[in-house]
N, C-alpha and C positions, 0 to 999 in steps of 0.2 A: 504494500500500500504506500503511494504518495502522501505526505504531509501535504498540506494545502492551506493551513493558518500560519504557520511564523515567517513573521515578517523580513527574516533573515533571510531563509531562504526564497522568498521571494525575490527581493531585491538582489540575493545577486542571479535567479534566474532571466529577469531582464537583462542584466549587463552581460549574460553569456548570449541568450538570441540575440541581441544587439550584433556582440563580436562575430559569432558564427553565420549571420545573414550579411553583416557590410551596408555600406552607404548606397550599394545599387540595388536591395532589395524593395522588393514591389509589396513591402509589410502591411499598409493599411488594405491595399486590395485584399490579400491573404486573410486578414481579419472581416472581412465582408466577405469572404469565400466561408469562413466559420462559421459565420452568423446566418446564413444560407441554410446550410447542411442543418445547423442546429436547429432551428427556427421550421424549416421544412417545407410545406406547400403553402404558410402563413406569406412566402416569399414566392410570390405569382414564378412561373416559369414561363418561357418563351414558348408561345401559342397558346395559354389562356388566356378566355375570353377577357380578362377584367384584370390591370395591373393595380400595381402600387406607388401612389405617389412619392416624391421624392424625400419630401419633408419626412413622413410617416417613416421610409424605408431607414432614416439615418438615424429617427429617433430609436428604434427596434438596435439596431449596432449600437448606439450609445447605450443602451441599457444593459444589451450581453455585458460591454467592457466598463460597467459604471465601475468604479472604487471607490464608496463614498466615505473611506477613511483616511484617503489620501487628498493633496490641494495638489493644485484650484479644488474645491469643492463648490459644489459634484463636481467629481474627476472620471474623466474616461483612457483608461492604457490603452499608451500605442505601444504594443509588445515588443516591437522589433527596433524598436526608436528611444527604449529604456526611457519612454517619458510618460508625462501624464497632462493631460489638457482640458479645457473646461468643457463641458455639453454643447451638444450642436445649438448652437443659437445665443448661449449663456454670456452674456459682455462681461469681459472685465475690468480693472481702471482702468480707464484712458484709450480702450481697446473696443473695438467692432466685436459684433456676434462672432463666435467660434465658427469654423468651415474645418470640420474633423476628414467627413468623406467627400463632399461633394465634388471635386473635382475630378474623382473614378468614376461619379454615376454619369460623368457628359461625355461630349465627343473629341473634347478638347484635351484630354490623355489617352485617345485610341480607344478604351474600353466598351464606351455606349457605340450604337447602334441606329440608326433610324430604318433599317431595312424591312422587309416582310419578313416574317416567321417561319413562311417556307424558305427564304433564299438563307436564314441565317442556319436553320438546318441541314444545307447543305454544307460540307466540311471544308471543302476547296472555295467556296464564298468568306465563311466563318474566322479562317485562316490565315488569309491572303495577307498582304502585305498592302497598309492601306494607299501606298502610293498606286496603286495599279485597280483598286475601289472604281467600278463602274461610274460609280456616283461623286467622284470626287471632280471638285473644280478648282485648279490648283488658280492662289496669286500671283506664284510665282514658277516657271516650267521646272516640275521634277522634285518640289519643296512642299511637304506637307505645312511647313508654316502658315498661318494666314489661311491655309485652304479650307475651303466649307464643303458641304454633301446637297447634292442639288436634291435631296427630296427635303430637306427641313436649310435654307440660305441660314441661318440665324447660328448653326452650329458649327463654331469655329474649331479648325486645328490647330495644336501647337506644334512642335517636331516630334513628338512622340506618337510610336508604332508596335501596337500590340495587338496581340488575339481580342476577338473580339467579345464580351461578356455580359453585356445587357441590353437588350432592346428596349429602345424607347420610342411610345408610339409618337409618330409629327404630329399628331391631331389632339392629344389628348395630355401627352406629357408623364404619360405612366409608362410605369420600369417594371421590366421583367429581365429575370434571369435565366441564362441556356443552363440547362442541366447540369447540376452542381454533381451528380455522379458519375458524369464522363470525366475518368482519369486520362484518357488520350487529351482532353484540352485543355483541364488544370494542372495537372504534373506539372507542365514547363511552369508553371506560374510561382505551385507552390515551394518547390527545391528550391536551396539556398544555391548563389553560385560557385559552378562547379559538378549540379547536377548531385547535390548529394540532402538528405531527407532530414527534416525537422528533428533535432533531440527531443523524444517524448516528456522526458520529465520536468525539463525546465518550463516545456508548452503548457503541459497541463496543470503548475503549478502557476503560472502566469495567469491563465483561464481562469480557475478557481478560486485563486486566494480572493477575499473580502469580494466575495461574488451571488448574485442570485442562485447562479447554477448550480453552488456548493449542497444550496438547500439545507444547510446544517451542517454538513458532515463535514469533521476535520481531517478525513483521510480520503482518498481516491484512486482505484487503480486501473490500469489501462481500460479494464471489459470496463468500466464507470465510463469513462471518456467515450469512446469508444460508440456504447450506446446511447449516451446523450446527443451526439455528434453526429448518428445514422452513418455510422460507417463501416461499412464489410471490411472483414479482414484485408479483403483484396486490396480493398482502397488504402488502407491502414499501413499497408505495406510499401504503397508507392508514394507515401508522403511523410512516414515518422520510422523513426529509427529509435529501438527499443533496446538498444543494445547495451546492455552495463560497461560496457567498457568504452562505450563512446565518452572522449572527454566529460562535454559538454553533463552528461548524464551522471558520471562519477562522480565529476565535479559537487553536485548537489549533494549525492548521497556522500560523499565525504564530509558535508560541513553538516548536515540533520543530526542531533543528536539521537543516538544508538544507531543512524544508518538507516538504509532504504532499501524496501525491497520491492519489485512489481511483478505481475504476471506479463508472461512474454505475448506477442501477437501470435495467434495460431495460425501458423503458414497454412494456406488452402492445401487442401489432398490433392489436386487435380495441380500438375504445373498452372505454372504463371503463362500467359498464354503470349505468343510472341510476338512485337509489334506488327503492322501488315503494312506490305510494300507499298510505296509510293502508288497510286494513278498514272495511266501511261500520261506522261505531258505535262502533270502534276507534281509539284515536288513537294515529298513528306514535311508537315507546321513544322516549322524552324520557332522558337523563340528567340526575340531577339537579341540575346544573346547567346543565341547557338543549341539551345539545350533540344535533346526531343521529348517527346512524349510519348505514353504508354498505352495498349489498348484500352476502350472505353468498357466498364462494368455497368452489368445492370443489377441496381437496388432490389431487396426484396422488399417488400412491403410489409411492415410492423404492425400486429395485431392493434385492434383499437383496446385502450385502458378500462379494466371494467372500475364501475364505479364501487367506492369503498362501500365496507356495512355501516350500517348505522342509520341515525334519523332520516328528515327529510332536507337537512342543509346543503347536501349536495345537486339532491334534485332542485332546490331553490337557487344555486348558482349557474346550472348549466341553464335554469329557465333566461337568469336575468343575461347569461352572454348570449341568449340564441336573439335575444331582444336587443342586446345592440348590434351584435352581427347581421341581425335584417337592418340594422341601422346604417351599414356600410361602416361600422366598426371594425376594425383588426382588433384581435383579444387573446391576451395571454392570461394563462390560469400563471396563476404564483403561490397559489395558498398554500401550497405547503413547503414553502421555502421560510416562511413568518417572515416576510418584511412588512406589516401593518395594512395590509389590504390583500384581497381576493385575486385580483384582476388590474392589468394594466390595458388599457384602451389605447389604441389610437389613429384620427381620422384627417384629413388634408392636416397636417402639424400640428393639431391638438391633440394634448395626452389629458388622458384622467384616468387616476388609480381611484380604482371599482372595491368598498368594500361592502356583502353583501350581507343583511341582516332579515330575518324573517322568522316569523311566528305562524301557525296554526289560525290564529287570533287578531285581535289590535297587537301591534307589537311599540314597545320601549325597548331601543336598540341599548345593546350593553357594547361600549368599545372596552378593551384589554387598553392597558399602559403603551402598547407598543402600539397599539390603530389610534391612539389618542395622542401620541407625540406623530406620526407620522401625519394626522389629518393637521395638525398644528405645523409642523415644515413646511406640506404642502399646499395649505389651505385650497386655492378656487382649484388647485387640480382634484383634489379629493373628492370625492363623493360615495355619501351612501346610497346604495338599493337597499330599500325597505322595501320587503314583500310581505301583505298583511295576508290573511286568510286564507294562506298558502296552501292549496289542493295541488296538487304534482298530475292530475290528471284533468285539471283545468285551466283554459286558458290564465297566465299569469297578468297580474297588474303592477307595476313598479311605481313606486314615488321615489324621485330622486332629490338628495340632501346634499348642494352643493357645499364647500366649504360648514361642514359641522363644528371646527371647534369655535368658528363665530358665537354658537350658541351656548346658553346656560344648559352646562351639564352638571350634574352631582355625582360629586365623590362617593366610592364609597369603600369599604374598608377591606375589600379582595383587589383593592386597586381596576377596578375596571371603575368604568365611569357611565352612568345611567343618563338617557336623554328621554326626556317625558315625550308622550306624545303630541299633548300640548305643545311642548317648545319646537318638535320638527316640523309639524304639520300644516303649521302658518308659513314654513319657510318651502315648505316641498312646492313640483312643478313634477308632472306628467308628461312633461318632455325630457329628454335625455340635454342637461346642459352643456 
């Protein structure tokens, strides 16, 4: 098991991905390749009907890499860049809103797209080098600088030429992802240079430490990663390196007190399958810097979660996300990570953390200490669902409690804090705020 809370080993797990990636690594893309895999089909893929805006898409990555015990506060890790920066949007002195990823989701670093869904599904489209791009209208003959894409004028180039990784629609301005399980088109992305594979342990202590994803736990081992991450062995193999004797790896476990130990990735039974030749006429995605890449794997599909036993609190939260999901919400469950709410929301660049409360009955919502400091941090983000005369097998009705710690709550001596109904129900609205 990996340790995943002292802050020792953290910090110098930064300062080793830092060394072993270099100043030409493509770290923040890598980090938004994570956030993909982990996040799942919450992250539209190329050829779904309905994408994700861009705001929405960055607040979802700031959240994976929130640290909120490190400054700036909120702090979000750039893993590979041994640093920490403020939330997308968040000013600080003297200082313009944060820009963490935006400049991978455009056209203006090669990554975005404005092409069709079919053409980006083709490989030798997908790949290409953007100078020789159909659609490209150079300023200058032979110079991506300055050059734009005749289907969207407004999308400039800078000199940078990459694979391609998101389509974005011209009409509409939503982002989609091409299939974060083809290892033939991420490998070159994610390998450090040199063509050699992520040290597992510093990664996933990076990931976890002072993290949502830890959900509690102060230890983690690869199958932990692993699964949270949707990644087949196969894939595991063509992008981390598990090896105890990689420095970078020992490195950690020598400074952990008593040491470290992990399970190893289970090599597939069936060889590894062998990259496939070039198209006549076509020549094999080059990264550019040289690297190639590995055949494409297809995901199996993870059983859905059954719901835990117990009351009816759970069937009162999937009611109130399926209610904002018809609301063109994105919705992540968190609850049982205990960061003081249910649910995080988020829609064109507004966030609200969902916490959800319901009775049988009239309900007086009970917050714990920890939903009562975090509605107090977060005040107008926060909100409660109150669901009164809760039937699981009738239509639901939500009243929503913007900003609760505005209100008079009473203490009470189990530390949770009682809101009359009285005091919310003057303040509720039947629209989602």
């Amino acid at each position: 098991m990996i340790r995943v809370n002292d802050p020792a080993l953290y910090n110098a797990s930064l300062q080793l991905l830092e060394r072993f990636t270099g100043r030409s690594y493509y770290g923040r893309l890598v980090q938004i390749f994570l956030a993909c895999k982990h996040y799942g089909r919450l992250i539209p893929r190329v050829g779904a009907t309905q994408g994700i805006d861009v705001g929405t898409f960055q607040r979802l990555v700031d959240d994976m890499y929130e640290k909120p015990s490190r400054r700036p506060h909120p702090s979000v890790a750039i893993l590979f860049s041994n640093n920490h920066l403020r939330r997308t949007g968040v000013a600080g002195p003297g200082m313009g809103a944060a820009n963490i990823w935006r400049n991978n989701f455009n056209i203006q670093k090669g990554f975005g797209c404005y092409a069709t869904p079919t053409k980006l599904a083709n490989p030798a489209f997908r790949n290409q080098s953007r100078t020789v791009c159909p659609h490209l209208v150079t300023a200058v003959p032979g110079q991506l600088a300055g050059a734009h894409c005749d289907i969207e004028p407004r999308g400039r180039y800078r000199r940078e030429d990459h694979y391609k990784v998101f389509r974005i629609d011209p009409a509409t301005r939503e982002h989609f992802v091409y299939d974060p399980a083809d290892v033939a088109h991420y490998q070159p992305i994610v390998l450090a240079p040199g063509g050699r594979r992520l040290p597992i342990v510093p990664l996933i202590i990076g990931l976890y430490f002072d993290s949502d994803l830890a959900a509690g736990r102060t230890q983690i081992d690869v199958g932990d990663f692993l699964m949270d991450f949707d990644f087949l062995p196969s894939e595991a193999i063509a992008y981390f390196d598990d090896d105890p004797s990689l420095p970078e790896n020992a490195a950690i476990a020598a400074i952990a007190a008593g040491g470290l130990a992990w399970s190893r990735i289970a090599v597939p039974a069936a060889p590894m399958p062998v990259a496939p030749a070039p198209l006549p006429g076509i020549p094999m995605p080059v990264h550019p810097r040289g690297r190639r890449g590995a055949p494409p794997v297809v995901p199996v599909a993870a059983p859905p979660t059954a719901p835990p036993a117990g009351g009816h609190w759970w069937d009162a939260e999937q009611a109130v996300r399926k209610v904002l999901e018809d609301d063109g919400w994105i919705v992540l469950d968190v609850s049982r990570f205990g960061v003081g709410y249910d649910m995080r929301a988020h829609k064109a660049g507004t966030t609200r953390h969902v916490e959800v409360k319901s009775s049988a009955g009239r309900c007086a919502p009970l917050l714990t200490q920890n939903e009562y400091n975090e509605a107090k941090r977060l005040r107008q983000e926060y909100v409660l669902a109150v669901v009164e005369n809760f039937d699981p097998v009738q239509p639901v009705s939500v009243w929503w409690v913007q900003d609760p710690a505005r209100l008079t709550l009473g203490a009470r001596t189990m530390t949770a804090f009682s809101l009359a109904r009285s005091a919310w129900l003057p303040s509720a609205t039947a629209n989602i705020p």
